[in-house]
Every structure is written in C-alpha cells, then in structure tokens.
C-alpha positions in Angstrom: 5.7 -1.5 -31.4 2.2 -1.5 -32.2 2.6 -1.7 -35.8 4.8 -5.2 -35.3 2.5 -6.7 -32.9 -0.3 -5.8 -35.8 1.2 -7.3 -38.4 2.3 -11.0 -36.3 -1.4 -10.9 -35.3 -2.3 -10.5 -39.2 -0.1 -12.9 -40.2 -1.6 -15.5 -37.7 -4.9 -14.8 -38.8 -3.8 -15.8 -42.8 -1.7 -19.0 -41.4 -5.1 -20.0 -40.0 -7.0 -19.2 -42.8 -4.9 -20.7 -45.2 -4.6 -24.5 -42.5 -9.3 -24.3 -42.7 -9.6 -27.8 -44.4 -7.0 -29.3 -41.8 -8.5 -32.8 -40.4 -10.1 -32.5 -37.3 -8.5 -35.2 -34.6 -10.1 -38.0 -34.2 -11.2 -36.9 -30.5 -9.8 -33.2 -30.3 -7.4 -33.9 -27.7 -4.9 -30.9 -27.1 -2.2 -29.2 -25.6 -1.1 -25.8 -25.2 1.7 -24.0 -23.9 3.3 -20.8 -24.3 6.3 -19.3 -25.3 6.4 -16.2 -23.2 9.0 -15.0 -26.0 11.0 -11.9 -25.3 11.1 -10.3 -28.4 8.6 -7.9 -29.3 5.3 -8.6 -30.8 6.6 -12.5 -31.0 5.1 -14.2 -28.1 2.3 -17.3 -29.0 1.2 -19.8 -27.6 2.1 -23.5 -29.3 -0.6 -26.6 -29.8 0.1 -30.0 -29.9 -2.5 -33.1 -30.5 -1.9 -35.5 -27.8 -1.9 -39.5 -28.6 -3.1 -42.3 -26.5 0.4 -42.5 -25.4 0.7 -39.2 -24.3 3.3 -38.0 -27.2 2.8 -34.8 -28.6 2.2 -33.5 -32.7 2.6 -29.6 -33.2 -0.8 -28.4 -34.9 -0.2 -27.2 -38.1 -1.2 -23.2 -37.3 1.9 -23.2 -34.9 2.3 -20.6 -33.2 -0.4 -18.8 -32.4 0.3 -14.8 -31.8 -1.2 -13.4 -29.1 -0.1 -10.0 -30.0 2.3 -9.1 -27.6 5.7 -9.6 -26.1 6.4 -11.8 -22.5 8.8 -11.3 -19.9 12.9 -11.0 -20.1 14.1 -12.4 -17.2 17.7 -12.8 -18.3 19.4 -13.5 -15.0 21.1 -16.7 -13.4 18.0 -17.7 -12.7 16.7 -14.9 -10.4 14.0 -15.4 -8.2 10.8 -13.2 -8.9 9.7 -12.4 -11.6 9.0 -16.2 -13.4 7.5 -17.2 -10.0 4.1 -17.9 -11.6 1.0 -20.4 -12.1 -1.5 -21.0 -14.3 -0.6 -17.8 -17.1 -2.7 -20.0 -19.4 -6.3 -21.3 -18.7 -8.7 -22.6 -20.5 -12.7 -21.5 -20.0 -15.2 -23.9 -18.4 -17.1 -24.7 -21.4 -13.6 -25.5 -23.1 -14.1 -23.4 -26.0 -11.8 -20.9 -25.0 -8.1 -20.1 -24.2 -6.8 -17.2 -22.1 -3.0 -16.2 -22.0 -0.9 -13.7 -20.4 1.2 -11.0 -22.3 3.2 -10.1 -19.0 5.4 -7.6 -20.4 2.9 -6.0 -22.7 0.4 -5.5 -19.6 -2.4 -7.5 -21.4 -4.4 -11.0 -21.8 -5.0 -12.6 -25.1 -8.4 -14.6 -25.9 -8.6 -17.4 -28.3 -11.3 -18.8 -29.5 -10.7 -23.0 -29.7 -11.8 -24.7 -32.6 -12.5 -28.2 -33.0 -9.2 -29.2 -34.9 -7.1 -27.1 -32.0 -6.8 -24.5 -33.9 -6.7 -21.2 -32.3 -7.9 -17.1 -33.4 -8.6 -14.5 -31.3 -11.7 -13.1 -29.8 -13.1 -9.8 -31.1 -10.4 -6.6 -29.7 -8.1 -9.5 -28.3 -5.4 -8.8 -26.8 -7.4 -7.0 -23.6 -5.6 -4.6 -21.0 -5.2 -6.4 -18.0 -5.5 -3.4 -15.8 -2.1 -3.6 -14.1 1.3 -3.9 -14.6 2.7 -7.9 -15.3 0.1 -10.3 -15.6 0.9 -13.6 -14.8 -1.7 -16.0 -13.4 -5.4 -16.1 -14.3 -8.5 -18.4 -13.2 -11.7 -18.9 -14.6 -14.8 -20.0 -13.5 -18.2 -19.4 -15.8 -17.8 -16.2 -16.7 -15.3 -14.9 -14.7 -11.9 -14.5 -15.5 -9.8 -13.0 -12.6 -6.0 -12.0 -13.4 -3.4 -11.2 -11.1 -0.6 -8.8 -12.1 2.2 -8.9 -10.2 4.2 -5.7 -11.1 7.6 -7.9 -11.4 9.0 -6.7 -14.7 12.3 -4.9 -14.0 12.0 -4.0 -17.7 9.3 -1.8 -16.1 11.6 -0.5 -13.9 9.4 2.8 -12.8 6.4 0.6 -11.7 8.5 -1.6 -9.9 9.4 0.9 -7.7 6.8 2.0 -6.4 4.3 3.9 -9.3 2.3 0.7 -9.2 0.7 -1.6 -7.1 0.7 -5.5 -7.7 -3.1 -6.1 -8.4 -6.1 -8.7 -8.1 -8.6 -7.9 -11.1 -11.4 -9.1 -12.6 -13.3 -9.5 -15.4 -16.9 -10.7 -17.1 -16.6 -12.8 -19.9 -19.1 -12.0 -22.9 -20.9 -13.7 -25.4 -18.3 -12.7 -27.9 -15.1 -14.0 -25.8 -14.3 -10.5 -25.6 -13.2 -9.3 -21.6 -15.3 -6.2 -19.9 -13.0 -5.1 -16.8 -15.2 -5.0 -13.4 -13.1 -4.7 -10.2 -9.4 -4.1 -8.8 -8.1 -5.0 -5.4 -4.1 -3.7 -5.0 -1.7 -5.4 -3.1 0.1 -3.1 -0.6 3.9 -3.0 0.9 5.5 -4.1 -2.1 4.0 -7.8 -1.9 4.2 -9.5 -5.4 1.4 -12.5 -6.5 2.3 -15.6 -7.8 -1.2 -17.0 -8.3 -4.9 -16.8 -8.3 -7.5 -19.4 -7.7 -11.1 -19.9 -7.7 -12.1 -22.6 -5.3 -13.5 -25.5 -6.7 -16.4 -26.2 -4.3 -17.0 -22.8 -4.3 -16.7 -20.5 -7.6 -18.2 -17.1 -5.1 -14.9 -18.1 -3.8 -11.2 -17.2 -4.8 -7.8 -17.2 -3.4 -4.4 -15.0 -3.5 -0.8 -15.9 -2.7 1.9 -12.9 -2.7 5.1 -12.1 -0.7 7.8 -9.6 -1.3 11.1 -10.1 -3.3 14.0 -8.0 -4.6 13.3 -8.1 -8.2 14.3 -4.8 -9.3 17.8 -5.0 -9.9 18.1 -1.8 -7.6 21.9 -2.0 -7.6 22.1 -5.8 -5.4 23.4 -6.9 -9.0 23.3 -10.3 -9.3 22.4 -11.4 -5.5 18.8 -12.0 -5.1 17.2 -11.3 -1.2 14.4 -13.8 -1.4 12.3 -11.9 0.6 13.8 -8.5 0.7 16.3 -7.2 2.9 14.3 -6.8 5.9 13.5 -10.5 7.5 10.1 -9.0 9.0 8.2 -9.8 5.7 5.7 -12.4 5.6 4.0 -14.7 2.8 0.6 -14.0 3.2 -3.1 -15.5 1.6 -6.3 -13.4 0.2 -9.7 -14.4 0.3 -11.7 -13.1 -2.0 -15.6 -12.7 -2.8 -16.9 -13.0 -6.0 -20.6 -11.6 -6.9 -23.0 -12.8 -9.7 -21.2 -9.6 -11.6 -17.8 -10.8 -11.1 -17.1 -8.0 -8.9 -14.1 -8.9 -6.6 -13.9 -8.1 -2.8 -11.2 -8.9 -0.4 -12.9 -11.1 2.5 -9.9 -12.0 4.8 -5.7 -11.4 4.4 -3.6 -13.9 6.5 0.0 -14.5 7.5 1.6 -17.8 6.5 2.5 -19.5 10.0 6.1 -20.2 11.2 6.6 -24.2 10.8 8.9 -26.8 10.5 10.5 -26.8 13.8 10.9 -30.9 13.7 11.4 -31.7 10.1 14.0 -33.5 8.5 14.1 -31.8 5.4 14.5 -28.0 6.7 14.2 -24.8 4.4 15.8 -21.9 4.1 17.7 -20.7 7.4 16.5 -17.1 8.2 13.9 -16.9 5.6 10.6 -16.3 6.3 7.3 -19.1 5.8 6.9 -18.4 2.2 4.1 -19.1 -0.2 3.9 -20.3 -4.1 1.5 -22.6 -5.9 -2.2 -22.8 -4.6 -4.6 -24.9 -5.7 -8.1 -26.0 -3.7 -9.6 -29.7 -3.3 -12.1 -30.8 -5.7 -14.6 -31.8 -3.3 -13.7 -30.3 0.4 -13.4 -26.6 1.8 -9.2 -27.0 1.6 -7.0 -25.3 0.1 -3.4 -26.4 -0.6 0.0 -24.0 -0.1 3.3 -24.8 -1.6 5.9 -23.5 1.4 8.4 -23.0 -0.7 10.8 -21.3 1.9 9.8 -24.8 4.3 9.8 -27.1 1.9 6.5 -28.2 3.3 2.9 -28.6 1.9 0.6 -26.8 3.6 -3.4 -27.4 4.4 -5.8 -24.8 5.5 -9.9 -25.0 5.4 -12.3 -22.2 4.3 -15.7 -21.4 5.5 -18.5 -20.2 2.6 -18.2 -16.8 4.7 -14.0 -16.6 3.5 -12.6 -17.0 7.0 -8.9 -19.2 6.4 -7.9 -21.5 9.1 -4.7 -23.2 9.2 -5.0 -26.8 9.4 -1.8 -28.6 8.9 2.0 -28.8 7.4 3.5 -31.5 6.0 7.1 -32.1 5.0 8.0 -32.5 1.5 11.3 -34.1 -0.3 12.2 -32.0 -2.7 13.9 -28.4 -2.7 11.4 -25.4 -3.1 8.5 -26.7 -2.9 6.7 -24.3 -5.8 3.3 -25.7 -7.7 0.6 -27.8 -6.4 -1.9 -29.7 -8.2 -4.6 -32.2 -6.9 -6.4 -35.0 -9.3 -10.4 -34.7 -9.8 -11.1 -37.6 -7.7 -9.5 -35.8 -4.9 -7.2 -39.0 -4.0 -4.1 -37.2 -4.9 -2.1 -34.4 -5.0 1.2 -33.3 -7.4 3.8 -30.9 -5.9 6.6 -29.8 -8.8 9.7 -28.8 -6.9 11.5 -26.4 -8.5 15.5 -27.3 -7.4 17.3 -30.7 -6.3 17.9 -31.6 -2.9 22.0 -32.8 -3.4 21.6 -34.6 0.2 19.1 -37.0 -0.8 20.7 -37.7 -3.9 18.7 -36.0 -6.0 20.3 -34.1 -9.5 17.4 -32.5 -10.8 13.9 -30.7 -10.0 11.3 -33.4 -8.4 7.9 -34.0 -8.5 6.3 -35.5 -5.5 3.1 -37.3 -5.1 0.7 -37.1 -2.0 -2.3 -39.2 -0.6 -4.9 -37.0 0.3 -7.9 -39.4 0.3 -10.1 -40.2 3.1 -7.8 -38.8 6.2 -4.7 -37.7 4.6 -6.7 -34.9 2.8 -6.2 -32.8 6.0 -3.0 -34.4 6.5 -1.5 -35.2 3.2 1.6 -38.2 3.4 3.8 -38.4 0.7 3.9 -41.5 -0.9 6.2 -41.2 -4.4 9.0 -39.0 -5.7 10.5 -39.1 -9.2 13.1 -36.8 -10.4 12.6 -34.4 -13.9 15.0 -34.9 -16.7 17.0 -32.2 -17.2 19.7 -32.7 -20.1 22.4 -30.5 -20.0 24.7 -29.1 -17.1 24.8 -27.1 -14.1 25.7 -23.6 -13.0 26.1 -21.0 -10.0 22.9 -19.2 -9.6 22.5 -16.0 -8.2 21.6 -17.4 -4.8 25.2 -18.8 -5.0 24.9 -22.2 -5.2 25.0 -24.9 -7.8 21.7 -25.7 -9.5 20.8 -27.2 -13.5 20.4 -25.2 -16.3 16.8 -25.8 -17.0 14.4 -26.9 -14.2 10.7 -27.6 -13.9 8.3 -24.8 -13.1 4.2 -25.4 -14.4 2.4 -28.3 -14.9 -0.9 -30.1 -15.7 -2.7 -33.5 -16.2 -4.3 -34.5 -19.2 -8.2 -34.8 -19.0 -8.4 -38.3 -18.6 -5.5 -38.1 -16.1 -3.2 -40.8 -17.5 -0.3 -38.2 -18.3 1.5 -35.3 -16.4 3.1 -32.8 -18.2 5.4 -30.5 -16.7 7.3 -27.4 -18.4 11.3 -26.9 -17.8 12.7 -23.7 -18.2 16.5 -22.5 -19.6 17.2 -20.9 -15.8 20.5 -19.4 -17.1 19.7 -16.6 -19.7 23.3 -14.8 -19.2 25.5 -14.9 -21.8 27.8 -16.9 -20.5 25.1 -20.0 -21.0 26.1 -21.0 -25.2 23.8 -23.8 -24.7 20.5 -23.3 -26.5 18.9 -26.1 -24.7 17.4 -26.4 -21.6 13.5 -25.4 -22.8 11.2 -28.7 -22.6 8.1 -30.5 -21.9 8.3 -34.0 -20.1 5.3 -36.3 -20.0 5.0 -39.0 -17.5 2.6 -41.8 -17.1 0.0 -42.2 -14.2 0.1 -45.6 -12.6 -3.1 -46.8 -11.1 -1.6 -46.0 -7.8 -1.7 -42.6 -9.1 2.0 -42.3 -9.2 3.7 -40.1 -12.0 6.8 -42.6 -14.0 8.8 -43.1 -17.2 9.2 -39.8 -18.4 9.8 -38.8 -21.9 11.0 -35.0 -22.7 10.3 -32.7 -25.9 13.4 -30.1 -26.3 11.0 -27.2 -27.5 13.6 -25.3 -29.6 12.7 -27.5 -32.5 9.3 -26.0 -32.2 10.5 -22.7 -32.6 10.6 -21.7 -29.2 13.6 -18.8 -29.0 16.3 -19.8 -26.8 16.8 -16.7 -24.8 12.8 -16.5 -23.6 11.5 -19.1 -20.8 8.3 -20.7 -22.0 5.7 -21.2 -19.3 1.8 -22.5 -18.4 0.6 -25.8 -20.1 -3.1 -26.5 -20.3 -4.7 -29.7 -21.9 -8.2 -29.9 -23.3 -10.7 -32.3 -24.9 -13.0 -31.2 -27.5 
C-alpha cells in the first residue's frame, strides 16, 4: 500500500512540475473539493478557477494526490459514517489547504500557490492520531481534527479498540503538523464536526452521537441512534491554549424539542446533532437537529459554559449543515432528504434571518430545492429517497455564490447509474437568498463513480 500511495504522490509532484509556466488567474479565485476516492492511494483533491459568474474551470494539475485512500461507504445510503463537515479547510492566511484521508487515518497539507496549484508540505500526509478523520478547523496556527472511528472497513476499532477523538495540532513554519493534545470521546459517541468559534479562537466546539455503523449483523437496516433509545446528541466545549493544547471545558445534552411544530422529526428518535457553525460577531453557536428538523441556538460564555437559547423549525428533511454569511445577517441550512408532504422532490437548502433579533431567534425566510438528476430508491431506513443528495457546502469569498456538493447515496450494485456525484452553484440575491442553480456532474472530472466526494472550500489569492 505504501509503495502505491508513493508513487500517486510522485506522480503529482511531476504533473506540477511539468504545469510551472501555467498563467496565474487574473485574481486567483478558487475552488476545491475532494474526491474522497475509495481506491487505494487514489484519493485528491480537484481545483477549479471560479468566474464572475460563478462557473467553474478544472486547474490544469487536476487532481491533486493527497497520498491516501477515503472512505467506502457502499451502502443504500447508510447513515454514519459520511455524516461529516468541513474535511477540507483552508488556513487563515489562505496559503494553505488541509484535507482528510479518512480511511488511511491521516491529514494531507498543501501548500496553495498563486495559480491554484497545489503540492504538499514537507512529510505530508500527517497521522491524524485516531482512527477516521473527517472534520478539521483551523484558526492561526491551530489545526484541530476530529476522528470519528466510523470506518466499518476498520471493523476492529469500530468495536470498541478505539475511541472517536478530538485532537490537535500546531502548525509550523514549514506547513508541516506537530501533534499536541487528544480528548477521546466515550460510550461509543461518533463526531461529525469541529469548530473554532469565531469571536473566540481559545474557543472550540464538538458535535457527536451514537450510530449503528458497524454492520454488526443489522445488515442493511440502519438504528439511527443505536438500539437503545436512551442515547443522546450531545455538544463539547473545548479550550484552546497559546500551544494549541486542547481541554474539554463543558459536555451537554441536546434538549428534547419540538413538541408544537408543524414539521415533526423522527418519531422515537432522540434530539440529534449535525452541522455546527458559530456567529461571526456574537457568542452563538448554531446546531443542525437533524432528528427535529429544527435549527438550534445556544450562547457561550469566554469561560465555555453552553446555554441553550432557542429552537426553531425548519422545512426541509434532516436538517444536516449550517452555515452563516460574514456579515452575520444570514444563515444557510443544507437539508440532506426531501420532505414528500410539502412537495418537495429533492434535498433543500433553507435560508434564515438572523440579523438584529432573529440572531437568537432565527425565522426562515427562503427555501429552494437541489437538483438532483437521476431517480430514486429505497434506502436502508426503508423509505424512498434520490440517488444523489446534498451534503457540504460553502460561499465564495465575496459571497455572491453557494456551492453545495451532492453525493451518489446508492453505492450497491444494484445502482448502474454512474451519476449522481455534483456540484451546484447558486446565486445570492441581495436579499441574501440562494436561486438559479446550475449543476457540474463531476464524473467528467474524473471523479470515480463508486467513491462519494465531499468538503468544498473557496479561496481568493
């Protein structure tokens, strides 16, 4: 294995080499994803120029090895182990890219040059210190990774020889990562996200909850939250010190809402969470309910204490990423499944108002569906549900575009389609409001079929 992941990451060093005298753009703006491929040695991560209409050009290097292998999940659309945010991130000084190698336990570093170019930093790929890495954050020079221990391909940590961990890292001159602290997860709780605060960075969150991923002879039914109802979502705080040294300040329970909502969740399931991300300019943080289909709100003090604040109802099935603009006006929710009540055919991304007020209360003000060519199938939770559906997403600096990523949910072989892995853009109205999407089918990119690409970051240099 070594020797193939070797020789991609050689290869990828000539491809650069040989693509030096490419033009710069005009402006440097880019966009990455990646392509969490399955096979070994061949995951990369793909860069696009983006145009003053929001289109997308594949940079000539494409792709850009990171020296290691993502994560199978071959299933009708099991729940677990692609339950992620943010596996790619891009350093504060923007001269930097990090990415996850989930299966192969490990982060790659890139170093960005200024025609969007990418080659790694010195010992790249880095160990991440746990098993499944699949969210990172990054604040100065801090880089904490969470590794949530989800791989059923690495079925003996899965069951209990490993913990799900919070780590972190200090970022050096050189790019390259020096490991500094661990915080494990206990009861079998599996983390979906990390996130440094944004008013904060001595600050950082944690969202994690337990779910049959393990394949432990359930075969293709999927417990969301395990057999036993008792389990909880639950939220870390977490200190950061000038030596990127993380310490766990408080753990809390997600509350029980949504007693007078319209839109209910799921019957019998516990108060669930998935995407977190904080406000730019207030002590909030946001909470995807994805078991409530609800937004949640909860303030932080400088001291790490976590205080519930508020729920909210939201449209859309599965409530699962959240992602507020820098102005702090409003916030972008990417829900995962359709709601077939309400008319809706496909995944959904809402828009919130959380100026002023509405930033403890956020009201929903705009909901547009995600394209999703191709059909529909039976997934594992036993009901119908498209073959590829939105999961990450991001908006371009300037924040006139928002790009979300669609996975191919069905990876059996009974799915001959080879579609179903894209990236949609849609346009920002001045009211802030997400329209007229346009979709990129990512196959012609060379993104294999049978692995579910995930994380898109945008950047100008």
């Amino acid at each position: 294995m070594s020797r193939v992941i070797a020789l991609l990451a050689a290869a990828a060093v000539s491809a650069l080499s040989s693509n030096s005298s490419i033009a710069w753009a005009e402006d440097g703006r880019y966009l990455y994803i990646q392509t969490n491929d399955i096979r070994e040695g061949r995951n990369s991560v793909l860069g696009y120029t983006r145009g003053d209409d929001g289109a997308l050009e594949p940079l000539p290097g494409n792709p850009f090895y990171t020296a290691g292998t993502g994560i199978n999940n071959d299933t009708h659309g099991k729940l677990g182990p692609n339950d992620n945010d943010t596996p790619l991130v891009i350093s504060t000084d923007r001269r930097r890219l990090f990415a996850v190698n989930c299966h192969s336990n490990t982060i790659a570093v890139f170093d960005i040059a200024h025609d969007g170019s990418l080659t790694h930093a010195p010992g790249s790929p880095f160990s991440s210190h746990g098993i499944g890495p699949n969210s990172l954050s990054v604040s100065d020079r801090t880089l904490l990774v969470a590794n949530r221990n989800g791989d059923y391909h690495q079925a003996e940590d899965l069951r209990g020889r490993s913990s799900a961990t919070y780590c972190s890292f200090h970022i050096e001159d050189d790019g390259s990562l020096r490991f500094v602290s661990k915080v494990e997860v206990e009861d079998g709780h599996k983390p979906t996200q990390v996130h440094i605060a944004q008013t904060n960075p001595t600050l950082a969150f944690g969202n994690d909850f337990q779910v049959d991923a393990d394949f432990d002879g359930d075969g293709k039914r999927s417990f969301l939250a395990g057999p036993r109802t008792s389990v909880v979502g639950q939220l870390h705080v977490f200190q950061i010190s000038d030596e990127s040294r993380l310490t766990e300040k408080s753990l809390i329970q997600l509350p029980e809402t949504n007693t007078g909502y319209q839109y209910k969740g799921s019957p019998g399931v516990p108060s669930l969470p998935l995407g977190i991300w904080s406000h730019p300019k207030q002590p909030l943080l946001y909470v995807g309910f994805v078991t409530r289909n609800e937004l949640g709100v909860f303030h932080f003090t400088n001291e790490g204490i976590l205080n519930f604040k508020s729920s909210v109802p939201n449209s859309g099935q599965d409530i699962c990423w959240v992602l507020p603009n820098k102005a702090g006006t409003r916030l972008y929710t990417v829900n995962n499944l359709p709601r077939p009540e309400l008319g809706q055919k496909s995944a959904t991304v809402s828009t919130y108002d959380i100026s002023g007020d509405n930033a403890v209360r956020p009201k929903e003000i705009g909901v547009v569906d995600v394209p999703f060519p191709g059909g529909t199938f039976i997934n594992n939770r036993n009901f119908e549900q498209p073959d590829s559906t939105a999961f990450q997403c991001s908006l371009d600096p300037d924040e006139k575009y928002f790009y979300v990523i669609s996975q191919r949910i069905n990876q059996t072989d009974e799915n001959k389609a080879v579609e179903g892995n894209f990236l949609h853009c849609f346009k920002i109205s001045e009211e802030g409001l997400p329209h007229s999407p346009r979709s990129r089918a990512l196959e012609q990119d060379g993104v294999y079929f049978r692995s579910r690409p995930q994380g898109v970051v945008t950047v100008n240099q």
